[in-house]
C-alpha positions as CSV (number, residue, x, y, z in Angstrom):
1,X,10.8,23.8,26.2
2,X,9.3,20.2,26.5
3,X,6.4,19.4,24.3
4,X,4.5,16.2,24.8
5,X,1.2,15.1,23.4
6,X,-0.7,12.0,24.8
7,X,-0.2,8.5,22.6
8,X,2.6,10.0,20.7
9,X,6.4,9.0,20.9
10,X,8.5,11.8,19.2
11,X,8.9,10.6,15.3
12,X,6.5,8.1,15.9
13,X,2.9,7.3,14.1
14,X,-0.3,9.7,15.2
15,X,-3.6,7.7,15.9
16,X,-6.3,8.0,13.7
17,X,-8.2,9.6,16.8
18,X,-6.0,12.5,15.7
19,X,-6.9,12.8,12.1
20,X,-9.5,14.3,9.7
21,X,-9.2,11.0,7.7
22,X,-8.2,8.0,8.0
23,X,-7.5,4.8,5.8
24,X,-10.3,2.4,5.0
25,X,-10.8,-1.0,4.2
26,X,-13.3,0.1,1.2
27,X,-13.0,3.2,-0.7
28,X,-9.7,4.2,0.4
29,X,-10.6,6.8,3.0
30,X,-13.1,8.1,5.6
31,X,-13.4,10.3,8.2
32,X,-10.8,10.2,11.3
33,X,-11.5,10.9,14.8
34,X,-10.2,14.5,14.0
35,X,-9.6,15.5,18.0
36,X,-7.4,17.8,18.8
37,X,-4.5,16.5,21.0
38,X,-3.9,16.5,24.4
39,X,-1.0,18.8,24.1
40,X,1.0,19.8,27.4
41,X,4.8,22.1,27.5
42,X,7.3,22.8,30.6
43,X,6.6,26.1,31.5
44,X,8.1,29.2,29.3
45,X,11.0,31.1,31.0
46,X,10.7,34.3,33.3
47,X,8.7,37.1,31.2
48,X,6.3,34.9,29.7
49,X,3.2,36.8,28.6
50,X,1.5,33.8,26.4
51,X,2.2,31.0,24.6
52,X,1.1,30.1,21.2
53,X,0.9,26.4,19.0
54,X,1.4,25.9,15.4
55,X,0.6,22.7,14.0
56,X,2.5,22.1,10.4
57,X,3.1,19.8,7.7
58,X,5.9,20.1,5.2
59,X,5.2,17.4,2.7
60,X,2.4,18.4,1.1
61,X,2.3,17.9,-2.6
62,X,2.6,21.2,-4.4
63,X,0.5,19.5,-6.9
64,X,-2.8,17.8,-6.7
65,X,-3.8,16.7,-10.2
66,X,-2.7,12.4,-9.2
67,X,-4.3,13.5,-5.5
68,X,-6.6,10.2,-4.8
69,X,-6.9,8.9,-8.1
70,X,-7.5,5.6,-8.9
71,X,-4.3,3.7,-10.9
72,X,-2.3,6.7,-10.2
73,X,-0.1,7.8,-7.4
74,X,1.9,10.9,-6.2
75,X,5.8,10.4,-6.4
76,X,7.7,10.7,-3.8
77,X,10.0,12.7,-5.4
78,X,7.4,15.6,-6.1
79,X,8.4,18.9,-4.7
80,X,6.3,19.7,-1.4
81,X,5.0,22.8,0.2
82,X,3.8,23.5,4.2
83,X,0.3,23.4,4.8
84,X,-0.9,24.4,8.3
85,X,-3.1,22.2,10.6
86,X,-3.5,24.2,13.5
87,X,-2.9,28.0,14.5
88,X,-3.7,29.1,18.3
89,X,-2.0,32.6,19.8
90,X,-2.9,34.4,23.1
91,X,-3.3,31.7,24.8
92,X,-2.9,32.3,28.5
93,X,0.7,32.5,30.4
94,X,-1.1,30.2,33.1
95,X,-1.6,27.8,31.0
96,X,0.5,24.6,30.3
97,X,-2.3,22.4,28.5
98,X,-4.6,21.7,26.3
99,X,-7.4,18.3,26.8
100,X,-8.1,16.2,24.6
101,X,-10.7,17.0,22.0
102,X,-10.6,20.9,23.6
103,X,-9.9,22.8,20.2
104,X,-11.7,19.6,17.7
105,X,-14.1,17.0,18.7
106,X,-14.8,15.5,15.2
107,X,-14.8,16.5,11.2
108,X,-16.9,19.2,10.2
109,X,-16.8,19.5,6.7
110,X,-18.1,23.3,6.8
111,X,-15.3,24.1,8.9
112,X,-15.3,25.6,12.4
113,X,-15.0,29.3,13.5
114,X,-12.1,31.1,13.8
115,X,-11.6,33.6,17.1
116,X,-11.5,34.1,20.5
117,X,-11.9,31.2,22.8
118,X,-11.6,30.5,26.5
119,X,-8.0,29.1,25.5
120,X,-7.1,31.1,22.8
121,X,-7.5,32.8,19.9
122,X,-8.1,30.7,17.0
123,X,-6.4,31.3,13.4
124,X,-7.2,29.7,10.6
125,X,-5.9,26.6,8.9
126,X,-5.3,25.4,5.2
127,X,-8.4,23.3,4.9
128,X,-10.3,26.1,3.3
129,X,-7.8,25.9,0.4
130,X,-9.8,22.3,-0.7
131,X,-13.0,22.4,1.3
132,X,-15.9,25.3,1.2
133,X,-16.2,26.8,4.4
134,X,-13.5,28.5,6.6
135,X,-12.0,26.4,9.1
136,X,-10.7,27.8,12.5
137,X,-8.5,25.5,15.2
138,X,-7.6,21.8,14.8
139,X,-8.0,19.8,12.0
140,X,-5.6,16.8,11.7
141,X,-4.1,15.1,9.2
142,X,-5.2,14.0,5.9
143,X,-2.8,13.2,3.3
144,X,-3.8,11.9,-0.6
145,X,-3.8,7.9,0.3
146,X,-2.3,7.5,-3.1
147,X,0.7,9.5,-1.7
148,X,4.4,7.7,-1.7
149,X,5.6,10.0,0.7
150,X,5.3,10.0,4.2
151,X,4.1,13.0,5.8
152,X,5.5,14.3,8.8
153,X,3.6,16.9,11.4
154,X,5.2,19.4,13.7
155,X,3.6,20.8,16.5
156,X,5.4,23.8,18.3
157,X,4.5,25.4,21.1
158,X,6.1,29.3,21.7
159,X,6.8,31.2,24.6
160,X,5.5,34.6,23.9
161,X,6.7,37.8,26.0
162,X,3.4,39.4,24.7
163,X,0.0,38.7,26.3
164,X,-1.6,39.0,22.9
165,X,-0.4,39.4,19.2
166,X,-3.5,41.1,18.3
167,X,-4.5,39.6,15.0
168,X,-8.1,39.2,14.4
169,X,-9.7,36.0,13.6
170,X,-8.8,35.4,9.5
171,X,-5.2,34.7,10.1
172,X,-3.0,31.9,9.4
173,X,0.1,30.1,9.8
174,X,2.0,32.3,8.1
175,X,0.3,35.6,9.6
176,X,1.0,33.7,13.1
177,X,4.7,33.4,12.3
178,X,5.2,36.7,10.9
179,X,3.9,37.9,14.3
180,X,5.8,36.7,16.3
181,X,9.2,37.5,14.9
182,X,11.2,39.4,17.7
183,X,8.7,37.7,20.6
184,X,9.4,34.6,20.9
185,X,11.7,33.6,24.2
186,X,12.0,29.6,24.2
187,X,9.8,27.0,22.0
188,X,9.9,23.4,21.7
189,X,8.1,20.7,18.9
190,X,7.5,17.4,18.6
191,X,6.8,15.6,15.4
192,X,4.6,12.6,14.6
193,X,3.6,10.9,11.3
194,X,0.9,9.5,9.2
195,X,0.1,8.3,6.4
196,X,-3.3,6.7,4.5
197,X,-1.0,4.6,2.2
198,X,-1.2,1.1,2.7
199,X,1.9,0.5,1.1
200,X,3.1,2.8,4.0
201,X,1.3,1.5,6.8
202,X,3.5,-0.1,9.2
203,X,6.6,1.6,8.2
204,X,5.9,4.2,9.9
């Protein structure tokens, strides 16, 4: 399956239109745009009940003690963990698109609701591991901006040949996934990057 989302070349940089934070000119950080992407994908093969998006990043720092710290920094070289951005199952066999904005139009630092929308069903993400609140759909990227590591973010969309997984609303990634084993008939990712180190910026 094809995977293509609007503004973004395949390895290339994801706007800030895209993210929870972005990089400032004082302070460091602020908030990003924090929309949801226009997503689209070629059409799953015959037997294709529902499709289903994960939204990942692997380089995560295992540890956050240095995280956005003044005079420090996180090495490179630190070992990384995934962290999920965006869970969506049951989402319609009919449908080969998501708009703009459609799942996230901004950053809500009390999170958004998990469950059932006209789209999907909405998991959970990892935000609710650092911010109070539980946060359902989209929310984009935010790395430390003290990180020396670029971070990279998949999104992959799967063919499902069930028209619903049936998990409830307080799932994750890692639920999501689990789910899925043995259902899955064709998927397909594309991966951006981003980064709110200025030493970074640009190499991207």
């Amino acid at each position: 399956m094809q995977v293509t989302i609007a503004g973004l070349q395949s390895g290339g940089a994801i706007s800030p239109e895209l993210s929870f934070c972005a990089p400032s000119a004082s302070g460091h950080t602020q908030d990003g745009g924090n929309k949801s992407p226009a997503i689209s994908w070629s059409k799953g093969p015959a037997g294709t009940k529902s499709y289903a998006i994960i939204m990942s990043d692997a380089d995560v720092p295992t540890r956050f003690d240095d995280a956005n710290q003044e005079g420090k920094t996180i090495p490179a070289s630190l070992p990384r963990k995934t962290f999920y951005h965006w869970v969506l199952v049951d989402m319609p066999a009919n449908e080969q698109s998501l708009a703009l904005g459609e799942d996230s139009s901004g950053v809500n630092k009390a999170g958004k609701p998990p469950g059932k929308r006209d789209y999907g069903m909405r998991g959970v993400n990892d935000f609710g591991g650092f911010l109070k609140g539980t946060f359902g759909g989209y929310d984009g990227p935010c790395p430390p901006w003290n990180d020396e590591l670029l971070h990279h973010y998949t999104f992959t969309v799967y063919a499902l040949d069930v028209p619903t997984l049936g998990l409830q609303g307080g799932f994750g990634g890692k639920e999501a996934s689990t789910a899925m084993e043995g259902h899955v008939l064709a998927s397909g990712s594309i991966t951006g990057t981003y980064t709110q180190n200025t030493a970074l910026i640009g190499k991207q």
